[in-house]
LUMSE-813838 format. One record per residue (C-alpha): residue number from 1; x, y, z. Coordinates in steps of 0.2 Angstrom, whole numbers, plus 2048, in hexadecimal, padded with zeros to 3 digits. Layout:
<atoms>
<nr:NUM&c1:X&c2:Y&c3:Z> .
...
</atoms>
This chain:
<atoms>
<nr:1&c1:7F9&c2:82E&c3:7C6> .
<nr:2&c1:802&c2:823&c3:7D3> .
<nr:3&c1:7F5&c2:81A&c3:7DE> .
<nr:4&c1:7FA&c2:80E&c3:7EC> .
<nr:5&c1:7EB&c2:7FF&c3:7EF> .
<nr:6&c1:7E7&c2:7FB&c3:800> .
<nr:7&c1:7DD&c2:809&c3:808> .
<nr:8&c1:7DE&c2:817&c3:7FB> .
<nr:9&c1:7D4&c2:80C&c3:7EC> .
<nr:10&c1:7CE&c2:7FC&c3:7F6> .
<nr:11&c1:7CB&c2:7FD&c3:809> .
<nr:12&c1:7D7&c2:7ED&c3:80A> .
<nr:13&c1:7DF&c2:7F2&c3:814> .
<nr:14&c1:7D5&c2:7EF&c3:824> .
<nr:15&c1:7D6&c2:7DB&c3:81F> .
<nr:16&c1:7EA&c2:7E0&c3:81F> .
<nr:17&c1:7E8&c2:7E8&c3:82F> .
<nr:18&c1:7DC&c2:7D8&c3:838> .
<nr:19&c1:7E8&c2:7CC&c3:82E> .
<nr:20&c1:7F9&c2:7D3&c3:837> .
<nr:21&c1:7EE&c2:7D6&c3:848> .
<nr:22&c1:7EC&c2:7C4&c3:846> .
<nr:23&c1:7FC&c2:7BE&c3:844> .
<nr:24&c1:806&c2:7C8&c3:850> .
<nr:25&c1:7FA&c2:7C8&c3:85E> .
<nr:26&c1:7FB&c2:7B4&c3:85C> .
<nr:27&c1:80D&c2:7B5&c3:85A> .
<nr:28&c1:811&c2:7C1&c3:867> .
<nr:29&c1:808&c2:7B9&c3:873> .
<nr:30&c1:813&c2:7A8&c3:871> .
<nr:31&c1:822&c2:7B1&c3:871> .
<nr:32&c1:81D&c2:7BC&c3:880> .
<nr:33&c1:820&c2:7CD&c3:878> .
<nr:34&c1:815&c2:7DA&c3:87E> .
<nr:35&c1:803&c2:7DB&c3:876> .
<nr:36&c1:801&c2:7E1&c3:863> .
<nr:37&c1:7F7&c2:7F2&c3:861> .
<nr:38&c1:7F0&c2:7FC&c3:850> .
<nr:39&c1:7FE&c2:807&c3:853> .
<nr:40&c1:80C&c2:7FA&c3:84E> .
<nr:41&c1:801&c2:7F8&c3:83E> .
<nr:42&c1:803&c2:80C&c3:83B> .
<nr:43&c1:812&c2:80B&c3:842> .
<nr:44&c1:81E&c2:7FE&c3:83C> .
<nr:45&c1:813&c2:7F3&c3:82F> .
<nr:46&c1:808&c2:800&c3:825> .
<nr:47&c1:80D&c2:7FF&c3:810> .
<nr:48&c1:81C&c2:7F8&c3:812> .
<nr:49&c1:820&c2:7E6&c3:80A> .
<nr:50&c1:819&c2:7D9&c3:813> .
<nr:51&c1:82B&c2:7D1&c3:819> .
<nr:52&c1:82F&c2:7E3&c3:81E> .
<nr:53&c1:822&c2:7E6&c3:827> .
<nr:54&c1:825&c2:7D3&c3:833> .
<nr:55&c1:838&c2:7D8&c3:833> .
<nr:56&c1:833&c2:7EC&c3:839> .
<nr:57&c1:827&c2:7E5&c3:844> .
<nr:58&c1:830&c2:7D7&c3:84D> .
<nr:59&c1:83F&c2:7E7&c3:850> .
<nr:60&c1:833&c2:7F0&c3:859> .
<nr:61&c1:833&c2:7E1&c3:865> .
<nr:62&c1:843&c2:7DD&c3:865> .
<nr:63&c1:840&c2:7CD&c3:85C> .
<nr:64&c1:84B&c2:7C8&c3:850> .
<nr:65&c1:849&c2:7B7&c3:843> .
<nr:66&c1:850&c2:7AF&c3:836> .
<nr:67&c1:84C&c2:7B7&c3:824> .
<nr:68&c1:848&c2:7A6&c3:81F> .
<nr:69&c1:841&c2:7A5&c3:80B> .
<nr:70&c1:832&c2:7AB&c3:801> .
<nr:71&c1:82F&c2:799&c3:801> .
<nr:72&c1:82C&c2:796&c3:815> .
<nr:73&c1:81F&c2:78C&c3:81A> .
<nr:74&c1:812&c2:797&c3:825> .
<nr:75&c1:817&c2:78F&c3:835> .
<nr:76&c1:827&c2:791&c3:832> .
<nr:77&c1:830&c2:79D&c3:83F> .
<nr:78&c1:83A&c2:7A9&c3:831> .
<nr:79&c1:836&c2:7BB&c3:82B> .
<nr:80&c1:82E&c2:7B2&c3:81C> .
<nr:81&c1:824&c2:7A7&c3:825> .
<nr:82&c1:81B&c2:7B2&c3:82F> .
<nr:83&c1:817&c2:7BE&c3:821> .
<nr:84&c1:811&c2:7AF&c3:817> .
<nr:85&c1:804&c2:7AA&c3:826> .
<nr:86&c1:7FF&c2:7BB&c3:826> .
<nr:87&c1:7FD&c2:7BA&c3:815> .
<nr:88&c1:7F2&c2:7AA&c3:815> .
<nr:89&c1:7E6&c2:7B3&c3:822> .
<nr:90&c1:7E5&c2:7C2&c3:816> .
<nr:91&c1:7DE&c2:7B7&c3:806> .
<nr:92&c1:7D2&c2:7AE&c3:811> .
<nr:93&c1:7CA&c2:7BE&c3:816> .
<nr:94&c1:7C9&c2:7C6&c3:804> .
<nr:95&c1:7C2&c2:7B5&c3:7FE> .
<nr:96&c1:7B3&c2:7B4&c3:80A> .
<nr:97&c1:7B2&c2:7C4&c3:80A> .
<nr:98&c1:7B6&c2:7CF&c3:7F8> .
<nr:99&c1:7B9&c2:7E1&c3:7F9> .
<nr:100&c1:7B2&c2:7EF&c3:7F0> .
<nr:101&c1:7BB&c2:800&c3:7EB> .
<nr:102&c1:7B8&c2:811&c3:7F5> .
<nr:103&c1:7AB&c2:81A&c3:7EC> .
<nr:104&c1:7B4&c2:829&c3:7ED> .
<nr:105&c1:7C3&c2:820&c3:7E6> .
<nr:106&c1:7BB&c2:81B&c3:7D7> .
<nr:107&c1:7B4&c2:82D&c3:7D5> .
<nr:108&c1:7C4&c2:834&c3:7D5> .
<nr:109&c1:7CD&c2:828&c3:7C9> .
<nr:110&c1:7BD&c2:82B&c3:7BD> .
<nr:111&c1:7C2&c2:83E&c3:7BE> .
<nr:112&c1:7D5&c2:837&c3:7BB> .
<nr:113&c1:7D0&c2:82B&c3:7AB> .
<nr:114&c1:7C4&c2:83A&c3:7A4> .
<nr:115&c1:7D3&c2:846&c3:7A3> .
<nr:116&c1:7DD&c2:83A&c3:797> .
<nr:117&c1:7EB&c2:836&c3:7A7> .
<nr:118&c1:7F1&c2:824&c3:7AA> .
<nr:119&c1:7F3&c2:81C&c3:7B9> .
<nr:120&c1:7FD&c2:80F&c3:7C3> .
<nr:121&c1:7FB&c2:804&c3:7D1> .
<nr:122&c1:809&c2:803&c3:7DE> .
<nr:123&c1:805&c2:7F8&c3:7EA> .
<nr:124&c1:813&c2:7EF&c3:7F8> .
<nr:125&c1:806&c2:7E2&c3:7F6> .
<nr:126&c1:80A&c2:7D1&c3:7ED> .
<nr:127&c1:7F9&c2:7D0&c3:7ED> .
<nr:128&c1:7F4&c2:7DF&c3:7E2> .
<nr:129&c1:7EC&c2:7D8&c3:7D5> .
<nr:130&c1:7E1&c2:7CD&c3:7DB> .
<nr:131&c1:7DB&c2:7DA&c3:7E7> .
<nr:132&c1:7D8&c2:7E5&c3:7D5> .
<nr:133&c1:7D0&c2:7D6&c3:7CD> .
<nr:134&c1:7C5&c2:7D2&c3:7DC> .
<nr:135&c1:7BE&c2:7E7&c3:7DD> .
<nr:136&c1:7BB&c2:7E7&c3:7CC> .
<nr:137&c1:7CA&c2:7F4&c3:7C7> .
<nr:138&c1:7D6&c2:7E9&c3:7BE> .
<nr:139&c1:7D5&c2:7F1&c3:7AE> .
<nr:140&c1:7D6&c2:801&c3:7B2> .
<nr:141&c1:7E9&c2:805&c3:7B5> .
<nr:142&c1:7F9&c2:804&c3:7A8> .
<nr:143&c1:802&c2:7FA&c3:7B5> .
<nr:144&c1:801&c2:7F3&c3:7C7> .
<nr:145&c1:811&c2:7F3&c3:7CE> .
<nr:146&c1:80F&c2:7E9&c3:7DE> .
<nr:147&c1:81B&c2:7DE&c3:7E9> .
<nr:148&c1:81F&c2:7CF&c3:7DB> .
<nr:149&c1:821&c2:7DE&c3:7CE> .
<nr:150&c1:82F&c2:7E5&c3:7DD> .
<nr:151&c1:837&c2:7D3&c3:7E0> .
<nr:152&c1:83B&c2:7D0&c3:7CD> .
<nr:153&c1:840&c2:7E3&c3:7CA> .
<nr:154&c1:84A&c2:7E4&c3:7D9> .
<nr:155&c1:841&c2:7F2&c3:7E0> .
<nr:156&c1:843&c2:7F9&c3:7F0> .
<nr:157&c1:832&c2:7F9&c3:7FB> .
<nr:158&c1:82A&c2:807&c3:802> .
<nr:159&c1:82F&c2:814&c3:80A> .
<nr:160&c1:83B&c2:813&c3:7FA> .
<nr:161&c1:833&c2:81C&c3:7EB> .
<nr:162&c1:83B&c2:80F&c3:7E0> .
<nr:163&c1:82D&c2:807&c3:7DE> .
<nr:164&c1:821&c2:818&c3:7D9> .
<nr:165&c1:832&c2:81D&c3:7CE> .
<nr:166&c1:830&c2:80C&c3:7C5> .
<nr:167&c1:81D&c2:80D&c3:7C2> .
<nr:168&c1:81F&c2:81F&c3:7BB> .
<nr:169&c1:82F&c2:81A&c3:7B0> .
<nr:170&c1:81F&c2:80C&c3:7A6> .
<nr:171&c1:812&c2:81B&c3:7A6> .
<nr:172&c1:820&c2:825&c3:79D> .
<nr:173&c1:820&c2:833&c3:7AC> .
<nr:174&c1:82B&c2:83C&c3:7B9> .
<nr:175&c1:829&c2:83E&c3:7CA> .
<nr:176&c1:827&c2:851&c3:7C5> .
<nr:177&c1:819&c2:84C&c3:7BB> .
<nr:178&c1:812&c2:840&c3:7C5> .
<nr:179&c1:804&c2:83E&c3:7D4> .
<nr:180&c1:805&c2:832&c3:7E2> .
<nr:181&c1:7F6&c2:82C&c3:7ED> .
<nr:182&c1:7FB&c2:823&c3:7FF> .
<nr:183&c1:7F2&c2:820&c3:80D> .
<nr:184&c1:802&c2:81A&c3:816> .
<nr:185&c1:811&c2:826&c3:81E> .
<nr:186&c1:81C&c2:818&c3:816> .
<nr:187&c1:815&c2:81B&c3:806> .
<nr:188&c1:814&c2:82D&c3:807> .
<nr:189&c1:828&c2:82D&c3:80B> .
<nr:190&c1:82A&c2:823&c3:7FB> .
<nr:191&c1:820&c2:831&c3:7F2> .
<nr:192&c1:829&c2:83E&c3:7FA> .
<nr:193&c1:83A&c2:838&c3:7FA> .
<nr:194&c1:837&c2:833&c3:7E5> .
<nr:195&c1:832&c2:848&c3:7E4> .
<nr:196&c1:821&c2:843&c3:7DF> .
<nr:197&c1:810&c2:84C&c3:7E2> .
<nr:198&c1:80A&c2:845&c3:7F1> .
<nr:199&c1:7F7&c2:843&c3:7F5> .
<nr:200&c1:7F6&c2:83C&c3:806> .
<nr:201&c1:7E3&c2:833&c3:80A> .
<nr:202&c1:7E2&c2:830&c3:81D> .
<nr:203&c1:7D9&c2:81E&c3:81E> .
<nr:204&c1:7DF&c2:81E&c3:834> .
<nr:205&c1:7EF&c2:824&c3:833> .
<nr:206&c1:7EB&c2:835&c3:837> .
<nr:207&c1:7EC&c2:846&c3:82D> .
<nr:208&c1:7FC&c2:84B&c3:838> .
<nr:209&c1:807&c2:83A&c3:835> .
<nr:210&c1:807&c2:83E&c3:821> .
<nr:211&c1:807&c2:84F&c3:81F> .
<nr:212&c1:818&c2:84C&c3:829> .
<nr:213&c1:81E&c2:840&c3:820> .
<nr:214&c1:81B&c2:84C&c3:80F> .
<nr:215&c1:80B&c2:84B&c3:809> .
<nr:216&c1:805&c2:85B&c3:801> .
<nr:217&c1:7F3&c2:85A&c3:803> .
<nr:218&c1:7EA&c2:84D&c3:80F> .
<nr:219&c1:7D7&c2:849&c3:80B> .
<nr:220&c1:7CC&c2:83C&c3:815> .
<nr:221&c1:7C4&c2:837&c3:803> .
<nr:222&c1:7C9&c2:838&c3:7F1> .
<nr:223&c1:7BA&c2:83F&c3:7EC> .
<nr:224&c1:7BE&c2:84F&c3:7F4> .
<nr:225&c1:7CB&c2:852&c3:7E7> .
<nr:226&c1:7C0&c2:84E&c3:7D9> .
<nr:227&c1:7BA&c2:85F&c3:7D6> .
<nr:228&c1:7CC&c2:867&c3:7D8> .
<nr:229&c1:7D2&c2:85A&c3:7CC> .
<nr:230&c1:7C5&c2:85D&c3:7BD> .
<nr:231&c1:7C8&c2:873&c3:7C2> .
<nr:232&c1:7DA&c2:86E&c3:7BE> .
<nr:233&c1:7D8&c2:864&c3:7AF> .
<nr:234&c1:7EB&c2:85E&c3:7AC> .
<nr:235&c1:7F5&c2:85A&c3:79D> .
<nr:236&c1:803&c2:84F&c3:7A2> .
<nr:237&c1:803&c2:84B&c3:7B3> .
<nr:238&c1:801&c2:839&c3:7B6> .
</atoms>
């Protein structure tokens, strides 16, 4: 069992959304671009890498800068810069803050554990594990694949399924064996394009957006599959 992070086992991914609203709506408004919406998020930002996301977004204005380095400064005017600022944002709000896992998301992976499956993480997040560690859930996957794992592998981000390829080759699996969970169309693709089992859990982004992107089943909470899942008891799906 494949799980993205943000929004399908932790509701992160509402400080995502305020921590990008923040920076482009400061941005935009110095550059005077037209106002940012929560459609770019669904739109152009969504489960994507972070750098993709500022690159994807800043297309959709017409704005293009500098790639710059990983190693930008927050102020600086790069690519990298901008996603490190928005990255800045994002841990200040999970310190004060926390998070705790959906209920239903931790009702479901139960049912997972309890029928002898493992699980992965596959986050576009490089902060993945400390989101895992700060909801409690650290120990309870094989692997977290997340964005440092894809920068050292040299893994395509999402909507590439090489990162969901990757994490089922460490769980020993296929993709014809294996079960993705996305709340993202981005992610979904990934899933899809990678032939996986696609379970599509609709956080905002609406029923219609990842069923056409290839989900096969869309629920509004994991803990309407649980019963399907235990009825279903499998044996080497993953």
């Amino acid at each position: 069992m494949l799980f993205d992070l943000d929004g399908v086992l932790t509701p992160t991914a509402e400080v995502h959304r305020r921590a990008w609203a923040l920076l482009f709506q400061e941005y935009f408004a110095k550059v005077g671009a037209g106002p940012y919406t929560e459609a770019d998020y669904f739109d152009h930002i969504d489960g994507k890498p972070r750098y993709d996301g500022v690159r994807d977004e800043l297309a959709a204005r017409g704005i293009v800068l500098p790639e710059g380095d990983p190693s930008d400064g927050p102020d600086a005017e790069t690519v990298c810069g901008l996603g490190n600022r928005k990255n800045l944002e994002f841990n200040r709000v999970l310190a004060e803050e926390g998070v705790a896992p959906y209920p239903g998301s931790i009702e479901f992976l139960d049912a997972v554990d309890a029928s002898g499956i493992r699980s992965a993480v596959v986050s576009s997040s490089a902060n993945a594990v400390d989101v895992l560690n700060a909801a409690g859930l650290a120990d309870r996957f094989v692997t977290v694949v997340d964005g440092k794992v894809a920068r050292a592998q040299n893994l395509a981000g999402k909507p590439s399924p090489a990162t969901y390829e990757y994490a089922a080759h460490v769980l020993g699996t296929d993709a014809a064996h294996a079960v993705v969970v996305e709340d993202a169309t981005s992610g979904v693709a990934a899933g899809r394009a990678g032939g996986f089992i696609v379970v599509g859990v609709d956080r905002g982004t609406g029923r219609d957006a990842l069923l056409r992107e290839g989900a096969d089943v869309v629920v509004e909470d994991l803990a309407e599959l649980v019963e399907t899942w235990k009825s279903i008891t499998p044996t080497q799906t993953a």
